[in-house]
N, C-alpha and C positions, 0 to 999 in steps of 0.2 A: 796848072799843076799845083797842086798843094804836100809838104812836106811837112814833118813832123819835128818842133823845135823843142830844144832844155834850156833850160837856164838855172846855175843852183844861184840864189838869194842867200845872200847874208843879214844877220838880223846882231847886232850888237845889244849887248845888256849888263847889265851888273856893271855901269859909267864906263863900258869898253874892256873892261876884265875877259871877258869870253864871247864864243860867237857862237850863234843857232843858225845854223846849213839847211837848207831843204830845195829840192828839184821843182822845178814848175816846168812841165809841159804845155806846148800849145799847138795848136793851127795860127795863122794865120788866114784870113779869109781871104780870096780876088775878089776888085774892086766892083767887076761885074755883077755880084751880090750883094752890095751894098747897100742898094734899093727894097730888097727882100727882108736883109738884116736889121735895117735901120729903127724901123716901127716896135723891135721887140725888145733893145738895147736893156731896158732898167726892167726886164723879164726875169723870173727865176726859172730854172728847165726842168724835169728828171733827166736824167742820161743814162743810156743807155750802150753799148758797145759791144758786136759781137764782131767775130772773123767768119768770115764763110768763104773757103778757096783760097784764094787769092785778092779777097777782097777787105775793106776794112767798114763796117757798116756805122755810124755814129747816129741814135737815134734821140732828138730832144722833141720831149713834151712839154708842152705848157704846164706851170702847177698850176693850180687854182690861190687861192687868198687863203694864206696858211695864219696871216697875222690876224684873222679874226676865229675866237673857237666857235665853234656854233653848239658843240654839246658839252658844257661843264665835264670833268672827268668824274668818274664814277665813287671817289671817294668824298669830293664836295656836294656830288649833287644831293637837293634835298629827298630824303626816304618819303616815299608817297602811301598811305595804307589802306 
């Protein structure tokens, strides 16, 4: 069984003058996937998330290597004639 957790974060600043609040939600995973999960840990995902029924669908994709560009953007690239 997996449930759906919050937690608000506190973030101090300005040398403890004020505080910045924000929610994190999570899963937790069971240990019996662990072995599935483990391989893709330091992975980036898309996420995805639809409801269908009574159900809650959580869809991640693999990205690909986003820290390399492979096409200059179209304002640097060089004009070709």
């Amino acid at each position: 069984m997996v449930r759906f957790q919050h937690r608000v974060s506190k973030k101090l600043y300005l040398n403890a003058k004020h505080t910045y609040k924000y929610t994190r939600i999570f899963l937790d995973v069971p240990s019996k996937f662990h072995g599935i999960i483990k391989p893709l840990l330091k992975r980036d995902f898309d996420t995805e998330v639809t409801v269908e029924e009574d159900r809650v669908v959580i869809t991640l994709t693999p990205r690909g290597n986003v820290s390399a560009c492979r096409k200059p953007p179209e304002k640097t690239r060089p004009k070709t004639a």
